[in-house]
N, CA and C atoms as a LAMMPS dump frame, in Angstrom:
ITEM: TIMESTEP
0
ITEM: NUMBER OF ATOMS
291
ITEM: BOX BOUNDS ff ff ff
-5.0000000000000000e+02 5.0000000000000000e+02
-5.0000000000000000e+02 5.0000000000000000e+02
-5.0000000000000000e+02 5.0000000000000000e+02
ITEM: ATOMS id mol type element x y z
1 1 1 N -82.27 433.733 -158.634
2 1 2 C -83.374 434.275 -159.396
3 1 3 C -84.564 434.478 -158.452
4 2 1 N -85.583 435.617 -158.608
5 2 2 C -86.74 435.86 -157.847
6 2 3 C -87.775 434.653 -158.271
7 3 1 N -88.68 435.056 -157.328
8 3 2 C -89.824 433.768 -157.453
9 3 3 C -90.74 434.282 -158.538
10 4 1 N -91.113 435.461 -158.889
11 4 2 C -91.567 435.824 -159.9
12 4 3 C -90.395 435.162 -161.52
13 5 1 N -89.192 435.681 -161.478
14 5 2 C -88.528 435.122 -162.481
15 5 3 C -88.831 434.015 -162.575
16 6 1 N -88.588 433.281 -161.488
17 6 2 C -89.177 431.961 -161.768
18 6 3 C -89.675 431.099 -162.421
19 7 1 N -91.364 432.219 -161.736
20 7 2 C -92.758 431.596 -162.101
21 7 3 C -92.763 432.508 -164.288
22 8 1 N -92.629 433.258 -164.323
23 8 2 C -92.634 433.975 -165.558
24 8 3 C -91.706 432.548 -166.639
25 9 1 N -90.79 432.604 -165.672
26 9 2 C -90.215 431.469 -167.142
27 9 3 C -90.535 429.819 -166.983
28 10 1 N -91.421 429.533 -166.221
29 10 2 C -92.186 428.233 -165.995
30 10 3 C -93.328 428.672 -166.751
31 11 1 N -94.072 429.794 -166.774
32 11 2 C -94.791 430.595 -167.688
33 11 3 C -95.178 430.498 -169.511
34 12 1 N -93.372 430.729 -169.365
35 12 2 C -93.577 430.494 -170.57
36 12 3 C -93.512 429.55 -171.576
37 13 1 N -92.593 428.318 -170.391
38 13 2 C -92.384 427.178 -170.959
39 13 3 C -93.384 426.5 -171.144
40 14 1 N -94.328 426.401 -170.504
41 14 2 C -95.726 426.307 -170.431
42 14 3 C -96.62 426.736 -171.825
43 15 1 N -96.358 427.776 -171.878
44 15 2 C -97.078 428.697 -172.984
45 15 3 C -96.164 427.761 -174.481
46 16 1 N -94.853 427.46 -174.528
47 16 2 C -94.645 426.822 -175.433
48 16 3 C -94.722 425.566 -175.563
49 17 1 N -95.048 424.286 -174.4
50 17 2 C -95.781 423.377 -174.707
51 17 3 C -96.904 423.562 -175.131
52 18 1 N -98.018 424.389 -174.661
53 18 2 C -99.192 424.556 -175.133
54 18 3 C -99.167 424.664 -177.258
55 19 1 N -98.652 425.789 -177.249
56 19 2 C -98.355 425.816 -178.567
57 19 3 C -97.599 425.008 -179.437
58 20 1 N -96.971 423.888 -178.988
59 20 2 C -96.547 422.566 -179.597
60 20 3 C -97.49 421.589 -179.686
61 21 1 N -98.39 422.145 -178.704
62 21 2 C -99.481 420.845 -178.589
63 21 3 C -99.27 419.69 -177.756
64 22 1 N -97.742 419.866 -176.704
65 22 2 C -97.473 418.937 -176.31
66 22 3 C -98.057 418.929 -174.695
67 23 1 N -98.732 419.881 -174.288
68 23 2 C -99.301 419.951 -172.932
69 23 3 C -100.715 419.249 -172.547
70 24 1 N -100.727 418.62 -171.296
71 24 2 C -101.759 418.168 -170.829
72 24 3 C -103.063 419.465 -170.8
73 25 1 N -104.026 419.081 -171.591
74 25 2 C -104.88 420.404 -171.735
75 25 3 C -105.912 420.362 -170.514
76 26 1 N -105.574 419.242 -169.522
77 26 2 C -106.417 419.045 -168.196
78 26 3 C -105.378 420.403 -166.991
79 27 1 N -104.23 420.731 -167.826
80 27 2 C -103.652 421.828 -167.237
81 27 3 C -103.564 423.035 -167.217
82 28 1 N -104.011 423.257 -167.714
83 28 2 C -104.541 424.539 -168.759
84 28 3 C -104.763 425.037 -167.494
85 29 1 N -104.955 426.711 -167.482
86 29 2 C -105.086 427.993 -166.714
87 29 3 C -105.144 429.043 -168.174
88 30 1 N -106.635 429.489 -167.817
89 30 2 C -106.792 430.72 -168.659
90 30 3 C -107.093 431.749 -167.65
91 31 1 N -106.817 433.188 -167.851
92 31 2 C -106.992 434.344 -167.117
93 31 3 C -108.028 435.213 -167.958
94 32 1 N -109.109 435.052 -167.351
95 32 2 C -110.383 436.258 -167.728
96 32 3 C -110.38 437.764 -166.929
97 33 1 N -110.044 438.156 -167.839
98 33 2 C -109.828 439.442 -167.199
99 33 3 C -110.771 440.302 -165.904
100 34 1 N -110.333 440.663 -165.154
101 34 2 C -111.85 441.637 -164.345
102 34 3 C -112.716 442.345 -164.75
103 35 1 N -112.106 443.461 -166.145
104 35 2 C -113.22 443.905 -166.537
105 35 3 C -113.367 443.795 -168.093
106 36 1 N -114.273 443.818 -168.794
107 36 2 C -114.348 443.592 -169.947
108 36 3 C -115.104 445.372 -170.643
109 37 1 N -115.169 445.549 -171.821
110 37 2 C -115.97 447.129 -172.105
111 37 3 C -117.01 446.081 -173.153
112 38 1 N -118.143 445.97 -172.653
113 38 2 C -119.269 445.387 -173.381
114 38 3 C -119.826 445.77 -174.306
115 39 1 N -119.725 447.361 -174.109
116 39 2 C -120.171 448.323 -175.461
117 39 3 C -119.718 448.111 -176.333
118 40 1 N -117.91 447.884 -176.194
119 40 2 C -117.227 447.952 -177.595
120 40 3 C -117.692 446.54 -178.347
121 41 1 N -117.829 445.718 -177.222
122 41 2 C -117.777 444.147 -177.876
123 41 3 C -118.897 444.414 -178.673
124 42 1 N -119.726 444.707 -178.421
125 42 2 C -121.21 444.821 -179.254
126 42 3 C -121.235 445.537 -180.284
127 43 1 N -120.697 447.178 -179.761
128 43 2 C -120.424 447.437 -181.402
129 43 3 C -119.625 447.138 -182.232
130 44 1 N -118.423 446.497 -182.038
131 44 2 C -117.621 445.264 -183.149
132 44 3 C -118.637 444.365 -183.7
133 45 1 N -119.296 444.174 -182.671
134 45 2 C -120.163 443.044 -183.466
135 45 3 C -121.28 443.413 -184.693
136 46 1 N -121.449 444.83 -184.561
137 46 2 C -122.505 445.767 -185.568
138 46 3 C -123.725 445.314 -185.456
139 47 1 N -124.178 444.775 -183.94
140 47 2 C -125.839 444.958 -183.275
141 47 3 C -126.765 446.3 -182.461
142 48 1 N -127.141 445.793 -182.464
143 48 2 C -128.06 447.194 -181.379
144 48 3 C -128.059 445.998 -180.107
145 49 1 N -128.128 446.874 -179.075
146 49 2 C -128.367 446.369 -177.885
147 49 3 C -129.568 445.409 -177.85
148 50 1 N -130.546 445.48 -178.587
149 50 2 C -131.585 444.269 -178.57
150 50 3 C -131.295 443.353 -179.244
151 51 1 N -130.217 443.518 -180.687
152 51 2 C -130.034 442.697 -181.127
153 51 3 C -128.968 441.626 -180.51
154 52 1 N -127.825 442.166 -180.426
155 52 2 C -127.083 441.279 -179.089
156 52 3 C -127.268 440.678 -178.205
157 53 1 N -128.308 441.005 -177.435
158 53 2 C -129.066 440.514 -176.312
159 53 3 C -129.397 439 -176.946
160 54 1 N -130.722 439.207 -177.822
161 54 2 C -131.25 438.302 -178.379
162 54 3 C -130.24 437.168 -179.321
163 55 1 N -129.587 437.454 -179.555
164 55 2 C -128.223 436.325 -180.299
165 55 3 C -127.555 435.943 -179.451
166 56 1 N -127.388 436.263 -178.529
167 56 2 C -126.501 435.535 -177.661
168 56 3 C -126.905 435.108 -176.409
169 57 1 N -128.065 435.447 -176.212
170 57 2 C -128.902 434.856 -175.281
171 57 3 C -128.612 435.773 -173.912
172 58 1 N -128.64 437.202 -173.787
173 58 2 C -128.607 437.987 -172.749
174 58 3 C -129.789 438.377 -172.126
175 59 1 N -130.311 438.945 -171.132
176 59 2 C -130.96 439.539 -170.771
177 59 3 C -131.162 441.255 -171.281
178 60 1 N -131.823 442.131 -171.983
179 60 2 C -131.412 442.984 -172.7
180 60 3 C -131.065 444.04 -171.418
181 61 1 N -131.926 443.492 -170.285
182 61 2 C -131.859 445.17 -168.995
183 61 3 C -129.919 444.836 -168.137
184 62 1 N -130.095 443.515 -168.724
185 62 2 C -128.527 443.079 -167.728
186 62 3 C -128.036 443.448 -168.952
187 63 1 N -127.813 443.786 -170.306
188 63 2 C -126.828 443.876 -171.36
189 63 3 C -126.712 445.718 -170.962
190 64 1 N -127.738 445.871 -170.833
191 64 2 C -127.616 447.407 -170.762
192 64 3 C -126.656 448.131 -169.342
193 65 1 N -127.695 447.07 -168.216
194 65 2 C -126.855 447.378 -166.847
195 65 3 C -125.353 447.434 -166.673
196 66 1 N -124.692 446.323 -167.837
197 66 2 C -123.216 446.171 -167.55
198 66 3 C -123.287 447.417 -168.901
199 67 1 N -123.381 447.853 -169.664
200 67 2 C -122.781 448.423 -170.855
201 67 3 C -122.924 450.488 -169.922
202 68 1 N -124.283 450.512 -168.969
203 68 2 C -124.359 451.712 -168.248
204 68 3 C -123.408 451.958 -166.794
205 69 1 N -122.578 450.614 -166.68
206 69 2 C -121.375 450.213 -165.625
207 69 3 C -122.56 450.484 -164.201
208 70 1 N -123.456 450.072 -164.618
209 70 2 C -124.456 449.692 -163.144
210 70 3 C -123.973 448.539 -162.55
211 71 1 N -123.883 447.468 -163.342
212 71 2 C -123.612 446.374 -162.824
213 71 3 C -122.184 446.043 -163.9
214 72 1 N -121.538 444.719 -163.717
215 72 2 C -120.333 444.154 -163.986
216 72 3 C -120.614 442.678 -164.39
217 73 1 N -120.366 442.514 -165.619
218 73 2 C -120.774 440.634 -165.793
219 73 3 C -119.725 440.045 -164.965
220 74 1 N -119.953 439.023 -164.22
221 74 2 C -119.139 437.967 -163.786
222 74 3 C -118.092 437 -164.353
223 75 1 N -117.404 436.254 -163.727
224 75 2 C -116.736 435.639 -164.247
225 75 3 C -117.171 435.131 -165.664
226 76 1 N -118.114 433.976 -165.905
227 76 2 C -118.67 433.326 -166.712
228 76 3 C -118.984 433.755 -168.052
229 77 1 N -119.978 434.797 -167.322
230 77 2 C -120.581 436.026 -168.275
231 77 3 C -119.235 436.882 -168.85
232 78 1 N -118.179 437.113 -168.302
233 78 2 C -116.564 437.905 -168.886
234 78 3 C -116.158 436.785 -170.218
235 79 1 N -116.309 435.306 -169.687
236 79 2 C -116.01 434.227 -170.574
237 79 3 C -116.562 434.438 -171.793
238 80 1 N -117.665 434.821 -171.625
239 80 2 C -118.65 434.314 -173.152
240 80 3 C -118.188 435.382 -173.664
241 81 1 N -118.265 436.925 -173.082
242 81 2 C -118.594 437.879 -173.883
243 81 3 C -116.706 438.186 -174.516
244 82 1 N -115.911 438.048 -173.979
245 82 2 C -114.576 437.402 -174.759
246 82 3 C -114.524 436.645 -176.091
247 83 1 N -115.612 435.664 -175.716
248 83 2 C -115.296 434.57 -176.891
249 83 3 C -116.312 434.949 -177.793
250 84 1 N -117.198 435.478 -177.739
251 84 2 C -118.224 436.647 -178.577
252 84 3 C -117.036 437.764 -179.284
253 85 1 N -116.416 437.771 -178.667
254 85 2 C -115.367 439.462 -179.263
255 85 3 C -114.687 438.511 -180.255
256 86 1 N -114.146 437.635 -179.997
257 86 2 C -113.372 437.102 -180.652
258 86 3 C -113.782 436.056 -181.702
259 87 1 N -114.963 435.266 -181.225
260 87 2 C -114.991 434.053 -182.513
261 87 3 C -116.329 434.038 -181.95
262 88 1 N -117.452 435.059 -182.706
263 88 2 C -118.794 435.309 -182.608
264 88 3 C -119.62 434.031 -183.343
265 89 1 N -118.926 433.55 -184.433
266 89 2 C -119.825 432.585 -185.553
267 89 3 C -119.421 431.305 -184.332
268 90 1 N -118.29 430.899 -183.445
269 90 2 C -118.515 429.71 -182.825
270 90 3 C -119.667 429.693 -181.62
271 91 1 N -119.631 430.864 -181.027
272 91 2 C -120.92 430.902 -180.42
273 91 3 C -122.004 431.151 -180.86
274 92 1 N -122.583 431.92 -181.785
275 92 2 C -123.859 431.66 -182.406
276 92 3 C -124.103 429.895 -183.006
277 93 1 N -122.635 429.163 -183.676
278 93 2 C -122.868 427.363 -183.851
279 93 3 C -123.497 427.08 -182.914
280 94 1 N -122.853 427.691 -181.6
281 94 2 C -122.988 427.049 -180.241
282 94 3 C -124.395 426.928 -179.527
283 95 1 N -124.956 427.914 -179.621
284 95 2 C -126.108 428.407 -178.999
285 95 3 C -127.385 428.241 -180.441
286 96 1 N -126.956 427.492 -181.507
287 96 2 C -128.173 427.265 -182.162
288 96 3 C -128.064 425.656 -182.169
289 97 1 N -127.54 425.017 -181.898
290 97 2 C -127.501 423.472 -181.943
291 97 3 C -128.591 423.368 -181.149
């Protein structure tokens, strides 16, 4: 078998401890993608660019810079705005505590 076959079915065995719940979660590997489309995330979210900014705690000229592909959010910044696309009410919990 190739080393990719390999690694793909260590992969997934992986992926099904995780989903049993039976994996060490100090093992964990998540993959954030390189690029994210910020526009769309925002308009899923049904804000205006000031409003997004301000809820989630952006800079509005850096919300714009990545949404005009001037600039590119970073790793971190790819993190949040993911978990914004996806589960917006845990980060607004998050960021109003």
């Amino acid at each position: 078998m190739s080393k990719l076959g390999k690694r793909l079915i260590a992969s997934a065995k992986e992926a099904r401890r995780i989903a049993q719940g039976r994996a060490d979660p100090a093992t964990y590997r998540v993959h954030v993608p390189a690029r994210v489309d910020v526009a769309s995330i925002r308009k899923r979210a049904g804000l205006s660019q000031n409003a997004f900014a301000a809820k989630f705690g952006i800079a509005p000229a850096t919300l714009k810079d990545w949404e005009q592909h001037r600039r590119e959010p970073e790793g971190p910044a790819r993190a949040l705005l993911l978990i914004i696309d996806k589960e917006p009410e845990a980060v607004t919990r998050a960021l109003s505590s």
